[in-house]
C-alpha positions as CSV (number, residue, x, y, z in Angstrom):
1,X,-10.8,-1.5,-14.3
2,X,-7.1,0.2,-15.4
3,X,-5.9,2.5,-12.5
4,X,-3.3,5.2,-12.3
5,X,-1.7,4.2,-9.1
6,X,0.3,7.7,-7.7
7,X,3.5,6.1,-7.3
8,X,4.9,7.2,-3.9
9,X,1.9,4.4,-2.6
10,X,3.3,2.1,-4.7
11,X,7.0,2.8,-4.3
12,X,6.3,3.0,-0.5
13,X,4.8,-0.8,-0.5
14,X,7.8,-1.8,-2.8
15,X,10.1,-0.1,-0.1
16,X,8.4,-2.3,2.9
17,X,8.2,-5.4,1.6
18,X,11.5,-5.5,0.6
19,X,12.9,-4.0,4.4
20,X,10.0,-5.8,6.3
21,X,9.1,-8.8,3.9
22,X,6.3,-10.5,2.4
23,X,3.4,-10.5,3.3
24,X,2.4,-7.3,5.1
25,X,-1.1,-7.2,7.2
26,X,-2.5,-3.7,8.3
27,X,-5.5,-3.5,10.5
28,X,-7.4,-0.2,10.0
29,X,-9.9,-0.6,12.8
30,X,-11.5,3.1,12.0
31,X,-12.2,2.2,8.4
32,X,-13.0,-1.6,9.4
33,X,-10.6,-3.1,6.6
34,X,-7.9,-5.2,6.4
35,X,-5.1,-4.8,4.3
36,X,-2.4,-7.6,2.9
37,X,0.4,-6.5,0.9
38,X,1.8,-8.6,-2.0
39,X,4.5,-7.8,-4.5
40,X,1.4,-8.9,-7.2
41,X,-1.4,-8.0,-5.3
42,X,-2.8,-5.3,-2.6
43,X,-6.2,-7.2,-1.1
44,X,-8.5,-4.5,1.0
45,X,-10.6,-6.6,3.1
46,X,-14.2,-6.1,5.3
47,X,-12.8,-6.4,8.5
48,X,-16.2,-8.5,10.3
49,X,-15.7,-11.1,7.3
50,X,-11.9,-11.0,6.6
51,X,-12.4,-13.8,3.8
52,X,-14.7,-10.7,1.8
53,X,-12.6,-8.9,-0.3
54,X,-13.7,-5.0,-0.9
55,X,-11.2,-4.1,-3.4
56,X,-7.9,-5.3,-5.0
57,X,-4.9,-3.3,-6.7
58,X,-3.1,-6.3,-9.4
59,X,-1.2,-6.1,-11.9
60,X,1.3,-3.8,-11.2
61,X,3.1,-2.3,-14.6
62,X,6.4,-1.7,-13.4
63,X,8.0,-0.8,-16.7
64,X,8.2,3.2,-16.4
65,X,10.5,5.4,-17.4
66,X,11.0,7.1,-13.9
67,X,10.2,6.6,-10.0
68,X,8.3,9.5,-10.1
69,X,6.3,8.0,-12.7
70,X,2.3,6.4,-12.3
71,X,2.0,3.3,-11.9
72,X,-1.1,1.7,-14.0
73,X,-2.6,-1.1,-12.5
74,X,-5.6,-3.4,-12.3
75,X,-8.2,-2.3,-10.0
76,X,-11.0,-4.6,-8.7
77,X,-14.1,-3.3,-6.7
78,X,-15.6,-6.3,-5.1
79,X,-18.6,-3.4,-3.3
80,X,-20.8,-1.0,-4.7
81,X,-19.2,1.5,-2.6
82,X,-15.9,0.4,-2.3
83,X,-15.0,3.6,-4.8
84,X,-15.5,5.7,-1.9
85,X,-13.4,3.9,0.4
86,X,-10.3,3.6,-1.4
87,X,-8.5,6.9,-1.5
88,X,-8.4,6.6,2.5
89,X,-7.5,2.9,2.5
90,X,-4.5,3.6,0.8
91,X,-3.6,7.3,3.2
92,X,-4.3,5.2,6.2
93,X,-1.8,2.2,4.3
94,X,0.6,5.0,4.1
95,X,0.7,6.5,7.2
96,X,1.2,2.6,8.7
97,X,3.9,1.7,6.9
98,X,5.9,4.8,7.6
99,X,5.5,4.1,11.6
100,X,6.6,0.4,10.6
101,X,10.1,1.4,9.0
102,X,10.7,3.7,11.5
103,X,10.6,1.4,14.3
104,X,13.3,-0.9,12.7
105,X,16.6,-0.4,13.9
106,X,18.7,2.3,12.1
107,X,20.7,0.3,9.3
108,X,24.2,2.5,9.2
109,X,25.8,-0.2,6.9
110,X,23.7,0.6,4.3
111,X,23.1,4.6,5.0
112,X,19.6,4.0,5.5
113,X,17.0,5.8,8.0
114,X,13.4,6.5,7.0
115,X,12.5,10.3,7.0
116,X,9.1,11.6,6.7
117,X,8.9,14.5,3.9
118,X,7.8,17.9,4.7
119,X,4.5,18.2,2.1
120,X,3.3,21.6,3.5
């Protein structure tokens, strides 16, 4: 089904595959899912069964006018209550890859240090 992605998700996977490379697997133990990062594809999967996939973000239209910008996309529910799952799959996705880029080694030559955003 066609999915506004919010794009600071998408441009945050964009950001750590390109720093950490492809692919990226997140285990979210609390939520039982696994997650693998692709540049064409994120796969959720049931954690018990990893081969079962619960849902899948594909085809990424990266033509926009803006960073700030949705991102529509491809969504695939593979369980009836995957729905409900998937707004905390990708928090939880989030909040991963931020801990991951900061614990790589500050990169002065290229004036780059993550920083977490003050949301409040």
């Amino acid at each position: 089904m066609p999915y506004s992605l919010d794009p600071a998700f998408y441009n945050h996977v964009r950001l750590s595959l390109m720093r950490l490379g492809e692919p990226i697997h997140l285990s979210m133990g609390k939520l039982q899912v696994t997650l693998q990062l692709e540049g064409q594809q994120w796969t959720a999967y049931f954690m018990p069964e990893s081969d079962m996939p619960l849902i899948r973000w594909q085809d990424f239209d990266v033509h926009r006018s803006g960073l700030n910008e949705p991102v529509a996309c491809t969504l695939l529910l593979y369980h009836y209550q995957s729905w409900l799952m998937f707004p905390q799959i990708l928090a939880e996705m989030d909040r991963q890859l931020h801990r991951l880029l900061e614990d790589l080694p500050n990169r002065p030559e290229m004036g780059w240090k993550p920083r977490r955003l003050d949301t409040r």
